[in-house]
C-alpha positions in Angstrom: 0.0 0.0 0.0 2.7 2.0 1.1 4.9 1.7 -2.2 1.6 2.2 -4.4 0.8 5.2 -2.7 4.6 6.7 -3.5 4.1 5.7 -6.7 0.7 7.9 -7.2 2.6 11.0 -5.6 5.7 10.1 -8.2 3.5 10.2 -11.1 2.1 13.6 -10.0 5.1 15.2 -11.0 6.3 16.6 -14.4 9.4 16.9 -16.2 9.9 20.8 -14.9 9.1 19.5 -11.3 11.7 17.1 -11.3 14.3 19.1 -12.4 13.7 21.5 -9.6 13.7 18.8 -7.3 16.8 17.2 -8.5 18.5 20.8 -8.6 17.3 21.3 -4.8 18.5 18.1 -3.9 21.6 17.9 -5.3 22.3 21.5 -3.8 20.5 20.6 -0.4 23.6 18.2 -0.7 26.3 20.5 -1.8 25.4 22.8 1.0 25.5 19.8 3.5 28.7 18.9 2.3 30.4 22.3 2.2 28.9 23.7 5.7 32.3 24.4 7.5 32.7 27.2 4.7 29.0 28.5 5.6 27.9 30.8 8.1 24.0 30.4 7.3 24.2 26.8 6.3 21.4 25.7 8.3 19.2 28.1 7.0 19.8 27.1 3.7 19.5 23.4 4.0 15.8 24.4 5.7 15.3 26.5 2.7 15.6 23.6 0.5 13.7 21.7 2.5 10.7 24.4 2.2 10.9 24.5 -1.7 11.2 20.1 -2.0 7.9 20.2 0.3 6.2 22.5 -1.5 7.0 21.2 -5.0 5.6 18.2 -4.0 2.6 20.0 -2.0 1.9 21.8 -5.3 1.9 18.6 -7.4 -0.5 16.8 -4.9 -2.5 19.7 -4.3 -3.2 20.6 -8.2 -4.3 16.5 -8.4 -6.9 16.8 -5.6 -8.2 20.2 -6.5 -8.4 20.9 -10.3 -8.2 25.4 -10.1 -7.4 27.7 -12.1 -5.0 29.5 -9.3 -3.7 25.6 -9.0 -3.1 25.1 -12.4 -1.0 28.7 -12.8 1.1 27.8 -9.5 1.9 24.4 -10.9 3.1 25.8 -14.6 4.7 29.2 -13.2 6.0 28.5 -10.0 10.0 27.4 -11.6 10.6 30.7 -12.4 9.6 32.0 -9.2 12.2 30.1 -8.0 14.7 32.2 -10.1 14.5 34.7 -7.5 15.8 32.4 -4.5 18.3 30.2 -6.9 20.1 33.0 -8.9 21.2 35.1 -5.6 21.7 31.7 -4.0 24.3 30.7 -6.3 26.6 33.6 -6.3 26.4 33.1 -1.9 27.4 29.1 -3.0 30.5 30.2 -5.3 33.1 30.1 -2.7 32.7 26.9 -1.3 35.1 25.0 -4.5 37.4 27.9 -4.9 37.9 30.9 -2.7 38.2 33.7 -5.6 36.3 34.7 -8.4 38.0 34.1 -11.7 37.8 37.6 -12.9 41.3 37.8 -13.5 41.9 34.7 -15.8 38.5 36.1 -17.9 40.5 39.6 -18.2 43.6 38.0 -19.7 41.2 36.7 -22.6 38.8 39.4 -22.8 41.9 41.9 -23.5 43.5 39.8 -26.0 40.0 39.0 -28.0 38.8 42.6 -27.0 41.6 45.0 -25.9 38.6 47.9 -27.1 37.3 46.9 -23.2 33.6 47.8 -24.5 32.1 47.7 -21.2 34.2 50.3 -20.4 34.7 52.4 -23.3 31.2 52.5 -25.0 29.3 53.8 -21.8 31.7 56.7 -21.6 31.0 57.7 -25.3 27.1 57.2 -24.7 24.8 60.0 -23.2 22.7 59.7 -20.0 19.5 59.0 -22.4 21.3 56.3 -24.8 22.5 54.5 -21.7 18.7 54.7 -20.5 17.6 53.0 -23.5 19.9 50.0 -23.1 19.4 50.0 -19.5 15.7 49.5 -20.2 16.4 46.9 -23.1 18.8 45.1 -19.9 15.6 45.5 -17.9 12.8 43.6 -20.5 15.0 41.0 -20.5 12.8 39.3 -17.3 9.8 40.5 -19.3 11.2 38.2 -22.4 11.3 35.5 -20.0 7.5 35.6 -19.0 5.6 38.0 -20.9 5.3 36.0 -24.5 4.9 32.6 -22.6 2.3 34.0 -20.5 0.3 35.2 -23.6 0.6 32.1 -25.5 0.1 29.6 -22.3 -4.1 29.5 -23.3 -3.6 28.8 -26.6 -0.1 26.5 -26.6 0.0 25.1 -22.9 2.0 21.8 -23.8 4.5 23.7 -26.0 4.7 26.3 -23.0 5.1 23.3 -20.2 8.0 22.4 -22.7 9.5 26.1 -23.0 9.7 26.3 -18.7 11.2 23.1 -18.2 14.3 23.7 -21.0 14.6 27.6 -19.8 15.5 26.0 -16.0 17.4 23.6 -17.1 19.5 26.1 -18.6 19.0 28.2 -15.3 20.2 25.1 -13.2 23.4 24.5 -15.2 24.8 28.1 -15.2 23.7 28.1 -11.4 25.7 25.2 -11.1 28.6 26.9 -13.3 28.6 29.7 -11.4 28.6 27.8 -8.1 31.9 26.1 -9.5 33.5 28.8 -11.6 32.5 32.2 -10.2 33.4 35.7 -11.4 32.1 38.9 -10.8 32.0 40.8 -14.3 33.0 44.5 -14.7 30.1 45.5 -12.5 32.3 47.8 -9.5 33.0 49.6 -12.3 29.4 51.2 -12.9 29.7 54.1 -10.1 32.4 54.8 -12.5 31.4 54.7 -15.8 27.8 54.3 -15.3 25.3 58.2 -14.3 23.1 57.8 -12.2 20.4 58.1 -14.8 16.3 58.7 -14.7 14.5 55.7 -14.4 15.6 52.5 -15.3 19.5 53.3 -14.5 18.2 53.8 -10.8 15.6 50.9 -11.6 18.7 48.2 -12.4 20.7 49.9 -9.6 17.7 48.5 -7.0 17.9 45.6 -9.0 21.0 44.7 -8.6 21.2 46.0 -4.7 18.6 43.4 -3.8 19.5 40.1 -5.8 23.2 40.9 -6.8 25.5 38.4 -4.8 28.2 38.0 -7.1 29.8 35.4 -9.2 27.2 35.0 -11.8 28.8 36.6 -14.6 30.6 33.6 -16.9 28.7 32.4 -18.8 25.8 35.4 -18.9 22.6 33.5 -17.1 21.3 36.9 -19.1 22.5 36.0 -22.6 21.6 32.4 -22.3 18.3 32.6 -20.6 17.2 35.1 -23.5 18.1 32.7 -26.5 16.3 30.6 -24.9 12.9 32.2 -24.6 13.7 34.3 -28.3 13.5 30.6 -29.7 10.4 29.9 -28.1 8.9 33.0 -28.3 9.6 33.0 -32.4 8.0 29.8 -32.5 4.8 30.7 -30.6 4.6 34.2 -32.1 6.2 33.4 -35.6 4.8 36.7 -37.7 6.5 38.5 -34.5 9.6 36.8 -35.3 11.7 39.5 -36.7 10.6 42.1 -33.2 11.1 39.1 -30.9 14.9 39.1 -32.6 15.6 42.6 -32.1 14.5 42.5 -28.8 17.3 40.0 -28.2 19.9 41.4 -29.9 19.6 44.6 -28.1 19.5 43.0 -24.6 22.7 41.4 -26.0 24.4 44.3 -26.3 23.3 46.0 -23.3 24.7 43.5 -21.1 28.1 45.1 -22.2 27.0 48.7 -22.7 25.6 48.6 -19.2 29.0 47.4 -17.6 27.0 44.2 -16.4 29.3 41.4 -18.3 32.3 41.5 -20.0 32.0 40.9 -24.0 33.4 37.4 -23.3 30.6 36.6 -20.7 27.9 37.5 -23.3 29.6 35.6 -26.2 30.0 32.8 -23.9 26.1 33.0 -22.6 24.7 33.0 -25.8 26.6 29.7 -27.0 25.9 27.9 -23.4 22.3 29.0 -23.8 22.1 27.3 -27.4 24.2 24.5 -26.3 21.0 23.5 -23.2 18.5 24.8 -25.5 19.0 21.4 -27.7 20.0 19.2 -25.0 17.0 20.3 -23.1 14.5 20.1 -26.1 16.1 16.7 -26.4 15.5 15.8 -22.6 12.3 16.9 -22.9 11.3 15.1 -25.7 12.0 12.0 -24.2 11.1 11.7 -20.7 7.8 13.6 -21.4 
């Protein structure tokens, strides 16, 4: 009875809720592992434990009671997540290594790039330009929800497909973070960076609140935005050609806004192609 009824509560779950769970579990055991180098590491591991209950008390509860508030938790709730794993990652990034790589990545990024764009191009730019790519910077998190939330009536299954191979992504450049951190060009900004009108001041907060460090190489932003482009060209295809511009330009603002270095970027978008096939490929077959 006992093994029947795990089984029903295993076959709840969905390919998206697995790999949160997995993710949570392998760093509930990271964190377990690495303690001594932790001063919270208690509260994390009962963090983790919080998100594997309620991943599973979604899955169970959406079974029993069929709502539409159920059914939006259970699609949308992974990127929710984004906001505890992303910040969470760049606190993790010193338990393998004690330093951020930044140095090695500047060796290359000088040699490929000795122009040091993220420096150089927002000097050159007025306040107003530099507004304009700071917003284009800012609707990247709109790229991530906005299209999928309009299609999600209309192309549910392709969108369940679209969530699970964005946090897949997510959870490898989490995890290459965790393992390779570097901070980016981002103490530069007071430097190089005004302090702008609105969304200057907007990705300043931003930043302030979720910005622990570490997540520069690859660009979770470059990577994360192929991603939905891809899907969002294929659910909006006569929008194709706007949905590309939109990513190009949040491309080059992670450079113009002294976020990443041009090497971060590069690296992001090719990392985000790179889990955008393997996940589609995942998918596909354990769906």
């Amino acid at each position: 009875m006992v093994q029947g009824d795990w089984m029903a509560l295993k076959l709840k779950l969905r390919p998206t809720d697995w790999a949160v769970v997995l993710y949570n579990l392998s760093l509930t055991v990271f964190i377990f592992t690495g303690r001594n180098k932790l001063d919270n590491w208690d509260y994390l591991m009962a963090s983790h434990l919080i998100i594997m209950l309620s991943v599973w008390f979604i899955a169970w509860n959406k079974k029993i009671v069929e709502t539409r508030l159920n059914r939006w938790v259970s699609l949308w709730y992974p990127i929710i997540l984004i906001l505890w794993f992303y910040p969470e990652s760049g606190l993790l990034r010193h338990i393998v290594f004690p330093r951020d790589f930044d140095p090695e990545l500047l060796l290359v990024e000088t040699e490929l790039f000795p122009q040091r764009y993220y420096f150089t191009i927002p000097l050159s730019f007025s306040v107003f330009t530099l507004e304009f790519f700071h917003a284009a910077y800012f609707s990247y998190y709109l790229l991530l929800w906005v299209p999928a939330m309009i299609a999600h009536h209309r192309q549910r299954p392709f969108v369940r497909e679209y969530i699970f191979v964005l946090m897949t992504a997510m959870f490898v450049l989490f995890w290459i973070t965790i393992v390779f951190p570097a901070s980016g060009p981002i103490p530069l900004r007071e430097h190089v960076i005004p302090e702008g009108i609105i969304f200057i001041p907007l990705m300043n907060l931003i930043y302030s609140i979720g910005e622990t460090g570490g997540a520069a190489f690859p660009s979770t932003h470059a990577a994360a935005a192929v991603v939905a482009t891809v899907y969002s060209c294929k659910m909006f295809p006569k929008a194709s050609r706007f949905i590309i511009l939109w990513l190009f330009l949040i491309l080059i603002s992670t450079v113009v806004c002294t976020f990443h270095y041009t090497i971060d970027t590069i690296a992001g978008m090719f990392s985000g192609t790179l889990c955008l096939l393997a996940g589609k490929k995942l998918y596909e077959k354990i769906s």
